[in-house]
C-alpha positions in Angstrom: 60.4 -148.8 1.8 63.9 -148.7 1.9 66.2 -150.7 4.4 63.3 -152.5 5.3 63.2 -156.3 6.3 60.2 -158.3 5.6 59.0 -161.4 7.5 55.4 -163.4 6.8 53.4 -164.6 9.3 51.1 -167.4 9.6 48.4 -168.5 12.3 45.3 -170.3 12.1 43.7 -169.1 9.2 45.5 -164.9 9.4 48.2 -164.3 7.4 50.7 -161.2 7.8 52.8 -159.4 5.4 55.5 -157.4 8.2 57.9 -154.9 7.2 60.2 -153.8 9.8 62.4 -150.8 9.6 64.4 -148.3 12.1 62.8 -145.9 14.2 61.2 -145.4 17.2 59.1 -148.1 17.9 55.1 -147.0 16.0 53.3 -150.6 14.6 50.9 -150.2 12.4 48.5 -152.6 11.4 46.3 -152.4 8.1 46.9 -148.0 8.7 45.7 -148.3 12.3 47.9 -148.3 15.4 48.0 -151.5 17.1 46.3 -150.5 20.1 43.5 -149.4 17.9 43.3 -152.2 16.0 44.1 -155.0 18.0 41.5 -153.6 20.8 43.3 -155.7 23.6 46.3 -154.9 25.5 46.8 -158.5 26.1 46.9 -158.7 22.4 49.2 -155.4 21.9 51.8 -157.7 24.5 51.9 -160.4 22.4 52.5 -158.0 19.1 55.2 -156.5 21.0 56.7 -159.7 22.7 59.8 -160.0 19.9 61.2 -157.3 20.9 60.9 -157.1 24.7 62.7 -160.7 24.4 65.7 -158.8 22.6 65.6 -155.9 24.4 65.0 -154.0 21.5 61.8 -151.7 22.4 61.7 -148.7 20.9 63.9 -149.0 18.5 62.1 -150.4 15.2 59.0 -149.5 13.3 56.6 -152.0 12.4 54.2 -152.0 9.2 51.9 -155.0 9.2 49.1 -156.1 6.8 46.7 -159.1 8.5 44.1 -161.0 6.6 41.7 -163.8 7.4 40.7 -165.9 10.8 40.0 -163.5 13.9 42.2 -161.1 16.0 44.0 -163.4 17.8 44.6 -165.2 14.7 46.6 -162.0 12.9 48.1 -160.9 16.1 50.0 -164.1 16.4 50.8 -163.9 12.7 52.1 -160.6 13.1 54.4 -161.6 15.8 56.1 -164.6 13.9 56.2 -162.0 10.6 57.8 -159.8 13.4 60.1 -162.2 14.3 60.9 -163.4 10.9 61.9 -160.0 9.9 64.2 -159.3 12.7 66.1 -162.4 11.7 66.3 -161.2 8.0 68.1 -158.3 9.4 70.3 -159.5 11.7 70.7 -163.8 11.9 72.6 -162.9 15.3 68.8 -162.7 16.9 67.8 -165.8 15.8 69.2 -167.5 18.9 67.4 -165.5 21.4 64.1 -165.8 19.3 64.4 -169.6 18.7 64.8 -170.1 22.7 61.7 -168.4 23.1 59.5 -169.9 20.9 58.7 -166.7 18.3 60.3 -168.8 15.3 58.0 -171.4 15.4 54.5 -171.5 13.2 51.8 -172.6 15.7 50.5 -175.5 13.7 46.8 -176.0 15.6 44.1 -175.0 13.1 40.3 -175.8 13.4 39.2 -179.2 12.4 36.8 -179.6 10.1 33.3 -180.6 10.3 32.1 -184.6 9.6 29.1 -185.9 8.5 27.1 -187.3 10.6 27.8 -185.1 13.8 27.1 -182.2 14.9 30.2 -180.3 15.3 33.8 -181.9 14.2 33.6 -184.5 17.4 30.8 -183.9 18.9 27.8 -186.3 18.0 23.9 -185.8 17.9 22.7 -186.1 21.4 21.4 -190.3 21.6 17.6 -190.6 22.3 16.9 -193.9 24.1 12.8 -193.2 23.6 
């Protein structure tokens, strides 16, 4: 693609590859809209959040690959990648991004599972008789 700026994505266990390029404002994830894809419009906000924050609906074309984890899980990714690519094109954004929190990789992933219990806290329910 030419002139296009690329930004990766992580969150939980999703991972986005995001190109973003002029034009007039299509995302398309894994060669689906987003509303198709994502299924949510709670999910399509949060997608779309980087550039509301700029002020820049509308005005770029986003091309996203997600793998792994869940939906949630890719569209946060896609918004960092989002946000990541923005910044590769122009650093001036990175101000208003930072302030809002888009920059940041959301470090909470799923604990794992111990022996022993049931779940990764939660113990076998205690029997007294």
């Amino acid at each position: 693609m030419k002139n296009a700026n690329y930004g990766t994505g992580r969150r939980k266990c999703a991972i986005a590859r995001v190109w973003v390029t002029p034009g007039e404002g299509k995302i398309e994830i894994n060669g689906r809209t987003a509303t198709e894809y994502l299924g949510r419009p709670v999910l399509d906000i949060l997608v779309n959040s980087p550039f509301v924050a700029l002020g820049l609906e509308g005005k770029y074309d986003v091309r996203a690959t997600a793998k792994g984890g869940g939906i949630t899980g890719q569209a946060g990714a896609i918004r960092l990648g989002i946000s990541r690519a923005l910044v590769d094109m122009d650093e001036q954004l990175r101000g208003g991004l930072r302030s809002e929190g888009f920059l940041t990789r959301d470090a909470r992933i799923k604990e794992r599972k111990k022996y022993g219990r049931k779940k990764a806290r939660r113990g076998f329910q205690f029997v007294k008789r």
